[in-house]
FIBALUM-672135 format. One line per 4 residues: their letters; for each residue x, y, z of C-alpha. Coordinates in steps of 0.2 Angstrom, whole numbers. Example, Ala and Ser with C-alpha at 12.3 -4.5 7.8 and 13.67 -1.06 7.14 Angstrom:
// FIBALUM-672135
AS = 62,-22,39 ~ 68,-5,36
END
This chain:
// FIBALUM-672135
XXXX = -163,-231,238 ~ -175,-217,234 ~ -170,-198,233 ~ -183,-189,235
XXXX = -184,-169,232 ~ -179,-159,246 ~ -194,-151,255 ~ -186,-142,270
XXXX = -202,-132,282 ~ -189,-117,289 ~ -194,-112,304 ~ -190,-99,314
XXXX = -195,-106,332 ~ -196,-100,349 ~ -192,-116,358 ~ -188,-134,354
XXXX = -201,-144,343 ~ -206,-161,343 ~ -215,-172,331 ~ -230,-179,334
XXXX = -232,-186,350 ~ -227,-206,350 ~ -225,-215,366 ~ -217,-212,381
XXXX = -203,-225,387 ~ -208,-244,394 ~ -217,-245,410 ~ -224,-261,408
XXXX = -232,-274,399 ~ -245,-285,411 ~ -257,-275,421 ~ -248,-262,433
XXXX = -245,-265,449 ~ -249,-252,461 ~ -232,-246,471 ~ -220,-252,458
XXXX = -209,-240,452 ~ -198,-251,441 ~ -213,-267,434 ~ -198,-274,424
XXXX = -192,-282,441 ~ -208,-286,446 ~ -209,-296,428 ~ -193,-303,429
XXXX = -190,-308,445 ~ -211,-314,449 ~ -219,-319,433 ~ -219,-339,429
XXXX = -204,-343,416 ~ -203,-354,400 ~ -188,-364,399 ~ -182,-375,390
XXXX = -182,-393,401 ~ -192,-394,416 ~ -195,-382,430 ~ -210,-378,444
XXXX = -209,-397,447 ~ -225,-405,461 ~ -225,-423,465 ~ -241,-429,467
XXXX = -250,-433,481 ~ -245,-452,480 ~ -230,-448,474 ~ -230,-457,461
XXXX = -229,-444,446 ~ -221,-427,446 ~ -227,-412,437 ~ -216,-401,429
XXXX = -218,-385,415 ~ -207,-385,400 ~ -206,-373,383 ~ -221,-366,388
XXXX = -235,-382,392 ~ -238,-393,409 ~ -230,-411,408 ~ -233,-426,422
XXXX = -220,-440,423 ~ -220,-453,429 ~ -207,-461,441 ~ -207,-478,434
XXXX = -203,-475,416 ~ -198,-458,417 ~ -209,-454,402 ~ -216,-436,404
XXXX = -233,-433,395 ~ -239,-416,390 ~ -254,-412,398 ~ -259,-395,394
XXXX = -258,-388,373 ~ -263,-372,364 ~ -258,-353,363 ~ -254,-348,383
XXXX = -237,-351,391 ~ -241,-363,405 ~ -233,-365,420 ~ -232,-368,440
XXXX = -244,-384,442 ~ -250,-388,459 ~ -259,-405,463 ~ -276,-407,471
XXXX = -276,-416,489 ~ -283,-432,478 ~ -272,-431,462 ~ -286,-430,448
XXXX = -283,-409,445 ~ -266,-398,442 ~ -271,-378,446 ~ -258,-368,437
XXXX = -253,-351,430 ~ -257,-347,412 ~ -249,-331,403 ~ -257,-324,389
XXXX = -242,-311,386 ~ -252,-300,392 ~ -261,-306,409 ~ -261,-323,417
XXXX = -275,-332,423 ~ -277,-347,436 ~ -285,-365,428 ~ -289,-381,433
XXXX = -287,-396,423 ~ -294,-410,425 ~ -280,-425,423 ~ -294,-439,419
XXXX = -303,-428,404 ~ -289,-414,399 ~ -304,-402,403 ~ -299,-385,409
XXXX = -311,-372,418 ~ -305,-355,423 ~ -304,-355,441 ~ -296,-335,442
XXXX = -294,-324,425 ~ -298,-303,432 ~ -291,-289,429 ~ -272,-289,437
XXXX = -258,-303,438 ~ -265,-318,447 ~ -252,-331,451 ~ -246,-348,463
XXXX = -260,-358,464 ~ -261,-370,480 ~ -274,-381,487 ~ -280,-385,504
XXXX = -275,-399,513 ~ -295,-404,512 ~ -297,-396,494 ~ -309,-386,498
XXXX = -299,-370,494 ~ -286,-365,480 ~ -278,-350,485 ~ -267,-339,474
XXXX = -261,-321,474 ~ -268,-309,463 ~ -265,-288,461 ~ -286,-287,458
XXXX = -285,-275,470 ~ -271,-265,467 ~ -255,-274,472 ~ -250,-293,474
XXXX = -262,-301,489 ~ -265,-318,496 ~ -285,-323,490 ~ -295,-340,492
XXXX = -308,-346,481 ~ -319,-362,484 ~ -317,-374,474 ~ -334,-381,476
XXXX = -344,-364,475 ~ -331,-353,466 ~ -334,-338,480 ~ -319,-329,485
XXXX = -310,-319,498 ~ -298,-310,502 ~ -284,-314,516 ~ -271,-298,515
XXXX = -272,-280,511 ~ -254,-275,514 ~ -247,-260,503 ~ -232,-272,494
XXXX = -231,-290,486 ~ -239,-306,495 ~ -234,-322,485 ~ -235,-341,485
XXXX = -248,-346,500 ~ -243,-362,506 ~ -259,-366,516 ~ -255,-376,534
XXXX = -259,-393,534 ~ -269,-389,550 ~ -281,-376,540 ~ -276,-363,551
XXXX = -263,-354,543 ~ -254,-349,528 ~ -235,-347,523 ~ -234,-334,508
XXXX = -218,-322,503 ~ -220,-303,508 ~ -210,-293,497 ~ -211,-274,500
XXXX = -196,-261,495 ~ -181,-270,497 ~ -186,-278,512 ~ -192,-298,507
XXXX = -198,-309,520 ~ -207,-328,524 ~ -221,-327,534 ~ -234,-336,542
XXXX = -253,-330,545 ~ -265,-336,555 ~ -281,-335,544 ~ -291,-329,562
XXXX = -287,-313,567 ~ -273,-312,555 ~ -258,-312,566 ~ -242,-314,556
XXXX = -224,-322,562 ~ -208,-319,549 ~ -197,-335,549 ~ -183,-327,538
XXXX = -179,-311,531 ~ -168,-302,519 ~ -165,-291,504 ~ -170,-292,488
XXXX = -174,-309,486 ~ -175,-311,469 ~ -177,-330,464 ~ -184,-335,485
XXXX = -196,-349,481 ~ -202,-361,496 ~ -210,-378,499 ~ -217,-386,514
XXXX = -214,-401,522 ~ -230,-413,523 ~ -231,-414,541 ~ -227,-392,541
XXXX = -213,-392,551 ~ -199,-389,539 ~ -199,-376,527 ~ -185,-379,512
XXXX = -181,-361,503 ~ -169,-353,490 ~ -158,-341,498 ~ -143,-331,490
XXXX = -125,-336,498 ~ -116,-323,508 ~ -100,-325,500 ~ -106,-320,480
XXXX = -105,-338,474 ~ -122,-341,470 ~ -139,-346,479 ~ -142,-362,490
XXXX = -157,-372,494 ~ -157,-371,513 ~ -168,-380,525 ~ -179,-370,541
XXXX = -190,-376,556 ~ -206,-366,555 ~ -206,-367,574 ~ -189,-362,578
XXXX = -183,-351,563 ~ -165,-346,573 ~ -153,-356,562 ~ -155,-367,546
XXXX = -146,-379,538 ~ -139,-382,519 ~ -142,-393,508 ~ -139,-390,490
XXXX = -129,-376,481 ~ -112,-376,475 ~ -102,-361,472 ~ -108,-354,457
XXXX = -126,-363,457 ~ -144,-357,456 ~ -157,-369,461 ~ -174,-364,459
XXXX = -192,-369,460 ~ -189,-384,475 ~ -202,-395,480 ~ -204,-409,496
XXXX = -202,-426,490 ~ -203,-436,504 ~ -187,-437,512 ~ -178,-426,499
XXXX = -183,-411,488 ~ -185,-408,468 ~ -177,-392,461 ~ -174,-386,445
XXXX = -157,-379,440 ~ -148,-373,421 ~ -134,-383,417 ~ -121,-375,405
XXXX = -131,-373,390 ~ -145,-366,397 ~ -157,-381,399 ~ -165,-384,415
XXXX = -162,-401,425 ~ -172,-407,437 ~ -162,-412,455 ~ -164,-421,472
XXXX = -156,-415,488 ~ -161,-426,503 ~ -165,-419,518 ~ -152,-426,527
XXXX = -136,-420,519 ~ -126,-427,502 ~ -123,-423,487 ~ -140,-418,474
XXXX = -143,-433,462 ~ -150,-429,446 ~ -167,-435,443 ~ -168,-438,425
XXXX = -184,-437,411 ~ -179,-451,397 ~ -194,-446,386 ~ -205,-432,382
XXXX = -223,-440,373 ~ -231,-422,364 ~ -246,-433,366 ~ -248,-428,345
XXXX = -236,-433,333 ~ -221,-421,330 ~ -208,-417,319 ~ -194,-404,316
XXXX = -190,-389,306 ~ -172,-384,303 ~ -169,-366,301 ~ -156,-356,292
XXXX = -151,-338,291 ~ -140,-330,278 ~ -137,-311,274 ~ -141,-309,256
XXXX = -128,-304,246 ~ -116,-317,256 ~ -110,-333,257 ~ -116,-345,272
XXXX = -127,-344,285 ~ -127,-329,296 ~ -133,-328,316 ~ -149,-323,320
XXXX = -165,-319,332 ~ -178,-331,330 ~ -196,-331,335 ~ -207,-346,331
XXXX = -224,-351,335 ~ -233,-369,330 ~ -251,-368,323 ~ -260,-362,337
XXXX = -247,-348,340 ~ -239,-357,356 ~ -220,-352,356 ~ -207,-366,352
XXXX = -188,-366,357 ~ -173,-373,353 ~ -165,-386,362 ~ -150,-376,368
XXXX = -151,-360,374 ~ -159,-347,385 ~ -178,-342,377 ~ -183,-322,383
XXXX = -197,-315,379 ~ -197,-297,372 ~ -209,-286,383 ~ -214,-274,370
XXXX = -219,-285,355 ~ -224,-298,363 ~ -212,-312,355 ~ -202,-326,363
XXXX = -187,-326,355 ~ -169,-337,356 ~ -153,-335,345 ~ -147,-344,332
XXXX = -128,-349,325 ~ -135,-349,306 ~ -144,-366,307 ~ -154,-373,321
XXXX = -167,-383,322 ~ -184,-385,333 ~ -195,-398,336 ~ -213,-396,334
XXXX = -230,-402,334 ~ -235,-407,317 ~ -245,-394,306 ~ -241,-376,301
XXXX = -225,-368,310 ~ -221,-351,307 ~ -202,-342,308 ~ -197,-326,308
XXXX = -179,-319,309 ~ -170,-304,310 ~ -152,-300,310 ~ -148,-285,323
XXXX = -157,-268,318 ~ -152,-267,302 ~ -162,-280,294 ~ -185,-279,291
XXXX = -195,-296,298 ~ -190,-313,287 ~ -204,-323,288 ~ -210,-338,283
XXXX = -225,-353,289 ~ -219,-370,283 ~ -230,-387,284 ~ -220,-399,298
XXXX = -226,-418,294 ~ -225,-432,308 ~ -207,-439,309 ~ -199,-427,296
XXXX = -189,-410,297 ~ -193,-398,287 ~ -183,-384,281 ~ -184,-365,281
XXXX = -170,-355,272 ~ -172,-337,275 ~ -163,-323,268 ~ -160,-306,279
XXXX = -160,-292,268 ~ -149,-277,278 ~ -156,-259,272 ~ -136,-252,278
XXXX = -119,-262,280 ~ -110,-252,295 ~ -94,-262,293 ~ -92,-255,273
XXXX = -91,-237,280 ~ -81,-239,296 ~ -97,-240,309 ~ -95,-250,326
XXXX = -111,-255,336 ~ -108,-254,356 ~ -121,-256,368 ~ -114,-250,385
XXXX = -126,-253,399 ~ -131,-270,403 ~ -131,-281,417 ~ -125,-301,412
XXXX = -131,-308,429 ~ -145,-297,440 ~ -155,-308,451 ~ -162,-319,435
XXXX = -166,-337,435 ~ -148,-340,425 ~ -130,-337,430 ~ -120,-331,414
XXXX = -104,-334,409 ~ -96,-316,398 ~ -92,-331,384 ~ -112,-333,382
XXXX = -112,-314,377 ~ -104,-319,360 ~ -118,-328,352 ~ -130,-312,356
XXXX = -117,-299,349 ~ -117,-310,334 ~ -136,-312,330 ~ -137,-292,335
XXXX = -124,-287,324 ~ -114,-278,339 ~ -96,-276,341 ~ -92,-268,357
XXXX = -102,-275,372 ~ -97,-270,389 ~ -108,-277,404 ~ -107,-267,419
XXXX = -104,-272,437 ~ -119,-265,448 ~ -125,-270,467 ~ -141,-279,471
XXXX = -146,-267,487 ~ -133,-275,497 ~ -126,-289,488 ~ -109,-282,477
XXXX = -110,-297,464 ~ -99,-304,450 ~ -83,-296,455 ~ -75,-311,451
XXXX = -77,-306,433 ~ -70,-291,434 ~ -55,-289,421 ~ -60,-303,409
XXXX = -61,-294,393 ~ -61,-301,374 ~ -51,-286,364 ~ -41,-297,350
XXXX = -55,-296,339 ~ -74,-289,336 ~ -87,-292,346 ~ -74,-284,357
XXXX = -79,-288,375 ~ -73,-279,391 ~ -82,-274,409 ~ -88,-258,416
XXXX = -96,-253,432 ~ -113,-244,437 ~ -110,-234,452 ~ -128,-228,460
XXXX = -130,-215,472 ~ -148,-218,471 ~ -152,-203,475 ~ -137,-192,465
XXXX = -139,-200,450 ~ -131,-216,441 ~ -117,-217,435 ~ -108,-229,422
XXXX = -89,-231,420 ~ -82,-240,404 ~ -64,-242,401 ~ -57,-240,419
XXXX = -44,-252,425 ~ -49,-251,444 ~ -66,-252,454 ~ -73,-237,461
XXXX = -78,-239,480 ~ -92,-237,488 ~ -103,-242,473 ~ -117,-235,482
XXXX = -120,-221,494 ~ -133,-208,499 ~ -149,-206,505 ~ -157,-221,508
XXXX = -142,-234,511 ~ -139,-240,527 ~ -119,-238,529 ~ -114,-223,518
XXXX = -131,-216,519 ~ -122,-196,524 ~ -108,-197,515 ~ -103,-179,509
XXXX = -98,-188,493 ~ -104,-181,473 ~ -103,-192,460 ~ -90,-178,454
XXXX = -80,-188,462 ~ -82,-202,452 ~ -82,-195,437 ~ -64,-188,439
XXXX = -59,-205,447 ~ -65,-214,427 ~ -56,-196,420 ~ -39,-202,427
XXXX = -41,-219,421 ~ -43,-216,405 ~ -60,-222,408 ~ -76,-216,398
XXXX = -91,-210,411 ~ -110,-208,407 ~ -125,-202,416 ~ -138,-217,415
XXXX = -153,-217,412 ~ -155,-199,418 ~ -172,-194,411 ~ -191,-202,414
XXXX = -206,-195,407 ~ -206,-179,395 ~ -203,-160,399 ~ -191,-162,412
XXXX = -188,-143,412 ~ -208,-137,414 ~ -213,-133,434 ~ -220,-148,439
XXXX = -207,-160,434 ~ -192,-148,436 ~ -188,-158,451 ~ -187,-176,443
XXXX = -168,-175,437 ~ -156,-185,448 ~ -152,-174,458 ~ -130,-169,453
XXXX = -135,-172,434 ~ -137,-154,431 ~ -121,-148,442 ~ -109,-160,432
XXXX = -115,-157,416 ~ -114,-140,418 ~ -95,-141,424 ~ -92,-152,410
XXXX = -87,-167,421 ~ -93,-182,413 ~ -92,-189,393 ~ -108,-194,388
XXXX = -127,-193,391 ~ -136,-212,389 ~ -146,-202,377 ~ -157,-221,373
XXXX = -163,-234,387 ~ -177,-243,388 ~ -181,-238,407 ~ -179,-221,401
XXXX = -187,-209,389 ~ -177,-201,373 ~ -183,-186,370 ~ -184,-179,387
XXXX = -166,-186,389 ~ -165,-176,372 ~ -171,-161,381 ~ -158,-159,396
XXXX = -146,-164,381 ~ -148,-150,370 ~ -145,-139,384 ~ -129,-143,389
XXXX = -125,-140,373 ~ -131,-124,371 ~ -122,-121,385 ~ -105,-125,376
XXXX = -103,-142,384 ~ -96,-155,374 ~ -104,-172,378 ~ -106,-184,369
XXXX = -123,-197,367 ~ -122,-215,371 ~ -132,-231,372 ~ -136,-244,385
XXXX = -152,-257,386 ~ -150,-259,405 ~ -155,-276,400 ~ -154,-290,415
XXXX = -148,-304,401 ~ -152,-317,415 ~ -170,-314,416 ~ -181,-324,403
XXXX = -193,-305,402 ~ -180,-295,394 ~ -176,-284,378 ~ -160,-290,366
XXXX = -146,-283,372 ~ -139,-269,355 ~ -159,-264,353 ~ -153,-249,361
XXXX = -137,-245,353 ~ -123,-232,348 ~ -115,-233,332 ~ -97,-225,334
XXXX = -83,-221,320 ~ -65,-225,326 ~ -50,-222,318 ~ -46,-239,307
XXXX = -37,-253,318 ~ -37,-242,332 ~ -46,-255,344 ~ -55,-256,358
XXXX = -48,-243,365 ~ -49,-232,348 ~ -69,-233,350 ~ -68,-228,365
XXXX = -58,-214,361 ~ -70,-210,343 ~ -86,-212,358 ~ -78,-199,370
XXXX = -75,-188,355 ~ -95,-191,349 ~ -91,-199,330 ~ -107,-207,336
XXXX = -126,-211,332 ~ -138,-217,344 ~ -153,-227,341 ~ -167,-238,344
XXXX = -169,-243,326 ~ -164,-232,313 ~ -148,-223,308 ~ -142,-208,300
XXXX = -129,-202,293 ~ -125,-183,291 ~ -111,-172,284 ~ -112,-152,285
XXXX = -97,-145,276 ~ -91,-163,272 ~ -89,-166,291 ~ -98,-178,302
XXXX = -102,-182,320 ~ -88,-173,333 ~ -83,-163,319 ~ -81,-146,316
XXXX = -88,-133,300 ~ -87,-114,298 ~ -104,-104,302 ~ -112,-98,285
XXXX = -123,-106,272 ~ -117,-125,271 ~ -120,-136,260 ~ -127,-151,271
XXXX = -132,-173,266 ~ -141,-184,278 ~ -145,-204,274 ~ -158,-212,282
XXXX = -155,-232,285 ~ -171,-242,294 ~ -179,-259,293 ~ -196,-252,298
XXXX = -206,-237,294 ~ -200,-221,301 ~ -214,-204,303 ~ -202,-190,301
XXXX = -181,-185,300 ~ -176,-169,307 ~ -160,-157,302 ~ -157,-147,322
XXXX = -147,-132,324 ~ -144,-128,343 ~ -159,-138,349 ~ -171,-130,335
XXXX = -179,-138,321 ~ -174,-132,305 ~ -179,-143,292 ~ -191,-159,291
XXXX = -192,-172,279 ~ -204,-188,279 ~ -195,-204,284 ~ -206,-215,274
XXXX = -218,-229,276 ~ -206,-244,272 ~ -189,-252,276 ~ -174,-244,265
XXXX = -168,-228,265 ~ -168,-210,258 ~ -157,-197,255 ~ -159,-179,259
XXXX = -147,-164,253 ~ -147,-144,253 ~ -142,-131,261 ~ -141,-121,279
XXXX = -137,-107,289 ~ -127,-108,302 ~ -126,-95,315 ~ -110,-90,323
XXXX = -108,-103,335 ~ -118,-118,342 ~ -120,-134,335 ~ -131,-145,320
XXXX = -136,-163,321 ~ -152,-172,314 ~ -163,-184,321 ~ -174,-199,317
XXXX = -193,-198,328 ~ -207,-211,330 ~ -216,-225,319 ~ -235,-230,319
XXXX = -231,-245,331 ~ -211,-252,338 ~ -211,-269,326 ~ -194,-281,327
XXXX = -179,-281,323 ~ -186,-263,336 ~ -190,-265,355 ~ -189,-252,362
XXXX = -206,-243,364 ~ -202,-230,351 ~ -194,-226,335 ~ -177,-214,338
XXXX = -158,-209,331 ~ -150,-196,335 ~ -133,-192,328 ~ -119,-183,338
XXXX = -118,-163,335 ~ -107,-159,323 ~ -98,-142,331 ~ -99,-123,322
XXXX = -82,-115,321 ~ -75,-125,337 ~ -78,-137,350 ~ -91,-128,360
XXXX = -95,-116,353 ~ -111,-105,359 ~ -125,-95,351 ~ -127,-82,362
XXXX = -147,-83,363 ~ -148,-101,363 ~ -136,-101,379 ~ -142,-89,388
XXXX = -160,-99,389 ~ -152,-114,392 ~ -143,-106,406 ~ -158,-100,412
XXXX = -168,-117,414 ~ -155,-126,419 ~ -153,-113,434 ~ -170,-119,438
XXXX = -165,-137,439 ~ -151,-132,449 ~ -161,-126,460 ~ -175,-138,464
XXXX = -161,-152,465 ~ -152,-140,479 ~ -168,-140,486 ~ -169,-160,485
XXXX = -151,-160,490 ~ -155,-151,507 ~ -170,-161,510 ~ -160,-179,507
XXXX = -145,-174,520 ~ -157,-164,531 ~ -147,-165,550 ~ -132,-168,539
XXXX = -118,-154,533 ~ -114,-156,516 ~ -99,-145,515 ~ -93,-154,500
XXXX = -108,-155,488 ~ -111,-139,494 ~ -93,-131,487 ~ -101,-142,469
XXXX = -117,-136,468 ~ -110,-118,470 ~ -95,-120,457 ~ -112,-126,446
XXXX = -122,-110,449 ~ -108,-96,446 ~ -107,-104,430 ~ -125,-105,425
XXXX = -126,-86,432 ~ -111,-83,420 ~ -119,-89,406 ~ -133,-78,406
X = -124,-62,404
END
């Protein structure tokens, strides 16, 4: 570990000051949509998956063969020697095949990782021509009952719409212009009409549209229909969808006639299943479904009622000879194998996956990835394979490209080299805002968490309970909890006013009702209800309670985007109401979250940072859960509920990568140190290359040190003045790029202030302009507040918003 001379730049500053500007939080990865505020639901719920077994299945047109997408190529079995045969190889991520009307060409989506494209393959040749690839997501090919036309959905022109191209000629047109998502064009058989989805806000719906005059006619409507897909009968009169159940046990595969819509009929889905993808075969229908382990299976529910009978693929034929590599992963320095996050690619940099497990795909690399127990092994095409692992944030990239021969396994051994053993100096990782189950294409048990805390190094994971518009899901967990031994596992609770500002609960016993309210909701839409409320419902619980994802964007105090807090943040910070501010989250950005941060603290307010992903683990687009993360001290063999105490308290560290470690006075985090010149240490830990560390007093930069461009560490040591009251802390900014074990789409740590002469304390100057823009908030979020109950009294979040602004006016004296 290198010690480099102390080169502190003393400033004396008239405002807050960043580092070189780095990148603000993830939007997206695949060309925007135009309308979406949140693309992560567009990719998640929309975009094609890669599983492991088979899903998208399409029997062909003489039944005979069924096409289905597995790990990322196309496959066609067929139903005679249940032999599956891949069809399509190479670097994309292949997926939803659709048959021609004569069976010699499968259309299908191809994803690049960063667009996808439509192709048509010939089945006869294996030649592949481009039939769609611009700029914008083009997905769901479908071909006319006379072949003449394959029509798709494509966001060329802003947002997801319905297009046609001749398959002859290659001329295209478009069929809808709506502002929202059209998706999956089932053209009529008669050539009249097409059935597509229409997704727009949270309204989803099946429609029909007559291709003449464009009249359209819904056949079934509802929420937020994240996993909906469709298939048409041949003769067009029965539609067979995926619909959620009413009772939270899971989705169905429900049956519709197009011509009288009124009432439909189940026919597949058990409580607690998810079956996806369906498809008419005959008198039945295909769909796909995970089993236990993650692994899709492909099932057939006949049309007339009974139970679903597997249909089962006894071979896969690579159609090239394959072999297998068997991965280990140790931490150096220790005996056995260690868990890990694994991505690997065959020689033409296609993904491969493990046989068990759920693959995800990490939006900001790039990388699909899967877990690992310690040794694992993957099946390959034969030639050059190459692995890379990592073990949580604390350990740089193992790589390593191995030779697979035909027949034979070959081993990889790789050893994890951590730059910083948390355990060795009492550190807990937690990760406290993430969903298990949101809508994805998997349904969760809290057991599967386990394996990902391992591989992460986490030990304190707490899923949180959150609605889905109107559907209040996975209640039934609530109360399981794993607290004998680390990773300690228990469950908290999102509640979201939309429009007040989210709010996440840890450690409470009991369920706080209505989750939602607000503005914008149908049933508790006027509620005179503030999340203060809430928050002091969590307080008497023992319970610890954070604003989420607060802040998006930068500069959240200058005029133009003073508006953009949720709209009580400002009130209950200032009245000290809740613990701690999600100071990291992929959906939002860190150092505007910094921004409102340090201002509460100059205002004397004691709260403390946390860390939550927001991750949906369900979703195959979607960061690692602990890639956003707090590091928390407790008292030794204090427990779960001792962290939670040491994270109320802010022993803590936030992060997307790095960590520090500071002491002023030989105090740390949530301590305390007399003002004066102090003697101060601070240890930077990262796997990658960090531009700058920063030592803050009261929201101002007092001394800056280069990170350095490799993993390890540094040390830093001197000396600073402390004014009479306030707070210190220091802080870890930026890297040239966000490279694994990172995903989030910037470098940042913060640690916890570390209080001057008592618990919140103030400097007079210092709170006295944090008062000042914090009144400025206050007031464009009253402004809001008015404008969101406008017809409505508001007596009560009146009385709050007034307790708020005496204060603020107080503080400016």
């Amino acid at each position: 570990m290198r010690i480099p001379t102390l080169r502190p730049l003393w400033l004396v500053l008239g405002g807050l000051v960043l580092a070189s500007p780095i990148a603000a939080q993830w939007t997206n990865r695949y060309p925007k949509v135009r309308g979406m505020s949140h693309h992560v639901y567009l990719e998640g719920y929309e975009l094609p998956l890669l599983t492991v077994g088979p899903i998208d299945p399409a029997v062909s047109p003489d039944r005979s063969r069924i096409a289905v997408a597995s790990r990322g190529w196309l496959w066609v079995m067929d139903r005679t020697t249940r032999v599956a045969t891949r069809v399509t190889s190479g670097a994309g991520i292949d997926s939803r095949p659709a048959w021609s009307p004569d069976g010699k060409t499968l259309a299908f989506v191809r994803d690049d990782t960063r667009e996808t494209s439509i192709v048509m393959l010939d089945l006869a040749t294996g030649e592949e021509r481009i039939a769609s690839r611009d700029d914008g997501i083009e997905l769901d090919p479908a071909f006319s009952a006379d072949g003449r036309w394959l029509y798709y959905s494509s966001a060329v022109a802003g947002d997801l719409d319905l297009w046609r191209i001749s398959v002859a000629a290659g001329s295209r047109s478009r069929l809808t212009s709506t502002p929202g998502l059209e998706l999956e064009p089932i053209p009529l058989p008669d050539g009249e009409g097409v059935l597509f989805l229409s997704k727009r806000g949270t309204i989803n719906e099946i429609r029909t549209r007559a291709l003449v005059g464009g009249e359209e006619r819904v056949i079934a409507s509802g929420p937020l229909l994240s996993m909906i897909r469709m298939s048409l009968s041949d003769d067009g009169r029965t539609l067979a969808y995926t619909w959620p159940a009413s009772d939270d046990r899971g989705w169905e595969l429900r049956l519709v006639a197009i011509d009288a819509p009124s009432s439909t009929v189940r026919i597949a889905g058990e409580k607690g299943s998810l079956p996806l993808t369906p498809t008419f075969d005959g008198d039945g229908v295909l769909y796909a479904e995970a089993d236990r382990e993650e692994r899709m299976q492909l099932y057939r529910a006949r049309v007339g009622g009974g139970r679903p009978t597997p249909v089962t693929i006894d071979a896969w034929d690579y159609g090239a000879p394959t072999g297998r590599v068997r991965i280990s992963t140790r931490l150096a320095g220790s005996t056995g194998t260690a868990a890990a996050r694994l991505a690997v690619t065959d020689s033409a940099g296609h993904p491969l996956v493990a046989d068990l497990g759920q693959p995800r795909f990490d939006g900001q690399t790039g990388q699909v990835f899967f877990y690992s127990p310690g040794t694992i092994e993957v099946e390959a095409p034969a030639g050059l394979v190459r692995v890379r692992a990592v073990h949580g944030l604390t350990t740089p990239v193992a790589e390593r490209t191995v030779r697979v021969e035909a027949g034979a396994v070959a081993s990889v051994d790789l050893a994890l080299t951590p730059v910083w053993d948390p355990a060795a100096t009492g550190w807990l990782a937690g990760e406290h805002h993430f969903h298990l189950n949101y809508g994805g294409p998997y349904r969760l048990d809290p057991e599967d968490l386990i394996p990902m805390a391992r591989a992460e190094g986490m030990d304190v994971l707490t899923p949180l309970l959150a609605n889905l518009h109107t559907r209040f899901e996975e209640q039934r967990l609530w109360g399981w909890e794993r607290l004998t031994e680390t990773p300690y596992l228990a469950w908290g609770q999102e509640v979201r006013s939309h429009f007040l500002g989210h709010l996440g609960l840890v450690g409470t016993e009991e369920l706080y009702w209505p989750w939602v309210w607000g503005p914008g909701y149908e049933v508790y839409g006027k509620d005179d209800r503030a999340n203060a409320e809430v928050l002091a419902f969590a307080k008497a619980q023992g319970g610890v309670s954070t604003y989420v994802h607060p802040v998006v964007g930068r500069a959240p105090f200058d005029g133009p985007t003073v508006g953009s807090l949720p709209v009580e943040l400002v009130a209950d910070g200032v009245l000290g109401l809740f613990d701690a501010l999600e100071l990291v989250c992929l959906w939002s950005d860190e150092l505007g979250t910094m921004d409102v941060w340090y201002r509460l603290l100059n205002l004397g307010v004691p709260i403390a940072p946390t860390a939550g992903t927001d991750v949906m683990n369900d979703f195959y687009r979607t960061m690692a859960v602990g890639t956003t993360r707090v590091y928390v001290k407790p008292e030794p063999g204090t427990g779960y509920r001792g962290y939670l105490a040491a994270l109320r308290a802010g022993r803590s560290v936030v992060t997307t990568g790095p960590m520090l470690e500071l002491e002023v006075g030989g105090q740390g985090p949530g301590e305390v140190v007399p003002a004066g010149k102090t003697r101060f240490t601070l240890a930077l830990h990262s796997a990658t290359a960090v531009d700058s560390v920063e030592l803050i007093v009261n929201g101002r930069r007092v001394a800056r040190f280069d990170g350095g461009t490799a993993p390890g560490g540094a040390r830093f040591a001197g000396e600073v003045e402390l004014p009479a009251g306030g707070w210190v802390a220091a802080r870890a900014l930026g890297g040239a790029t966000t490279e694994w074990p990172a995903m989030d789409s910037y470098l940042f740590a913060h640690t916890a202030p570390i209080w001057i002469g008592e618990r919140g304390s103030t400097e007079a100057g210092a709170r006295r302009a944090a008062a000042r823009d914090l009144l400025r908030a206050l007031d464009a979020a009253d402004q809001r507040l008015r404008q969101g109950y406008a017809g409505t009294p508001t007596p009560a979040l009146d009385a709050h918003f007034a307790k708020a602004r005496a204060r603020l006016e107080q503080a400016q004296r």
